[in-house]
KOLROZA-574966 format. One record per residue (C-alpha): residue number from 1; x negated, z negated, y negated; residue in one letter. Coordinates in steps of 0.05 Angstrom, whole numbers, plus 5000, padded with zeros to 4 digits. Example, Ala and Ser with C-alpha at 12.3 -4.5 7.8 and 13.67 -1.06 7.14 Angstrom:
BEGIN
(1, (4754, 4844, 5090), A)
(2, (4727, 4857, 5021), S)
***
This chain:
BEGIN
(1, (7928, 3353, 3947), X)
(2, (7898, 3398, 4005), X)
(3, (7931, 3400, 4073), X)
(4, (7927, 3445, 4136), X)
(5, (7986, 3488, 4169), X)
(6, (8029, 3450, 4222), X)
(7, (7993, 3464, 4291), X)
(8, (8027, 3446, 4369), X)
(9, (7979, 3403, 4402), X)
(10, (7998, 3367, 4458), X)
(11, (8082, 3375, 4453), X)
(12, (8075, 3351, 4384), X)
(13, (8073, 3385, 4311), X)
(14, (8011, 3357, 4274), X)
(15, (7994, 3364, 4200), X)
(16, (7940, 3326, 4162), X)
(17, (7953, 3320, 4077), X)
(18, (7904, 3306, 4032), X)
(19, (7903, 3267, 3966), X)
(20, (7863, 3246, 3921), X)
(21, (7886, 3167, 3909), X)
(22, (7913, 3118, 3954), X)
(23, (7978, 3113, 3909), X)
(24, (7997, 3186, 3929), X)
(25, (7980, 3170, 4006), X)
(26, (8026, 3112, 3999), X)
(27, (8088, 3157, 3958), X)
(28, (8084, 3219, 4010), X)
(29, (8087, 3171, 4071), X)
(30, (8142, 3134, 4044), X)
(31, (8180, 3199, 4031), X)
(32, (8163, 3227, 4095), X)
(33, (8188, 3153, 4125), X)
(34, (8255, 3170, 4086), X)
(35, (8263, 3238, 4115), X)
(36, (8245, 3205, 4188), X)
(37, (8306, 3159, 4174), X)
(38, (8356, 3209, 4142), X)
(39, (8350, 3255, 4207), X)
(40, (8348, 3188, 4262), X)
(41, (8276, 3230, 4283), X)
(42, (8215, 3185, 4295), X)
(43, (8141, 3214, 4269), X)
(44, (8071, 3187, 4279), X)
(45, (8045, 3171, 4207), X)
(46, (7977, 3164, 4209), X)
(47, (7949, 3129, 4145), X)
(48, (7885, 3132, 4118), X)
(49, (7856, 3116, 4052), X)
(50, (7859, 3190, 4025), X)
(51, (7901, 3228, 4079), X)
(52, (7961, 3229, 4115), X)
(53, (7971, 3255, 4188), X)
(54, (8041, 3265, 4207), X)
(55, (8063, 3280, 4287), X)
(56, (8128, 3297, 4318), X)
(57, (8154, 3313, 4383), X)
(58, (8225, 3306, 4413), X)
(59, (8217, 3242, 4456), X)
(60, (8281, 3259, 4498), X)
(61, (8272, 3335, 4515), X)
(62, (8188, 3310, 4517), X)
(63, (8163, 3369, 4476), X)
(64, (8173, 3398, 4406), X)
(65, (8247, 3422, 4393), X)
(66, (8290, 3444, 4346), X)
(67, (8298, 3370, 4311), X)
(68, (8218, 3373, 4302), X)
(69, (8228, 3441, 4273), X)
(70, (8281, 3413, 4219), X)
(71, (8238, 3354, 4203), X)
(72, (8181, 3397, 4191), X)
(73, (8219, 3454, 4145), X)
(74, (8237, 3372, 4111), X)
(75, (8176, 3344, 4107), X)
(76, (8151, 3413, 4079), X)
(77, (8189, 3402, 4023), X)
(78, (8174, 3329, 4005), X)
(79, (8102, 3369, 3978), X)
***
């Protein structure tokens, strides 16, 4: 798996994963879904057939936050 740093575009975090078979795609977005639910934040998930593009911003404070910064650091870890 290859994947680029986290970048601000836009308000929003953005980070594109790489993989090499659709089963993997499918297993990291679930687990990112998981972490989404755990901390009541709501990502983009882009799904494609060999990458993964995940967004965040804070919908209430309409830029990135703190909460985006602790789902990254999560996300991070789901790698």
């Amino acid at each position: 798996m290859a994947f680029l740093d986290w970048t601000e575009v836009n308000n929003k975090l953005e980070k594109t994963y790489k993989f090499d078979t659709y089963n993997d795609v499918v297993s990291f977005s679930n687990q990112v879904m998981q972490v989404a639910i755990e901390q009541d934040h709501h990502p983009e998930i882009h799904v494609h057939y060999n990458f993964v593009k995940v967004c965040i911003t804070d919908y209430e404070q309409g830029t990135v936050s703190e909460k985006c910064h602790r789902f990254v650091t999560a996300v991070n870890q789901v790698v």
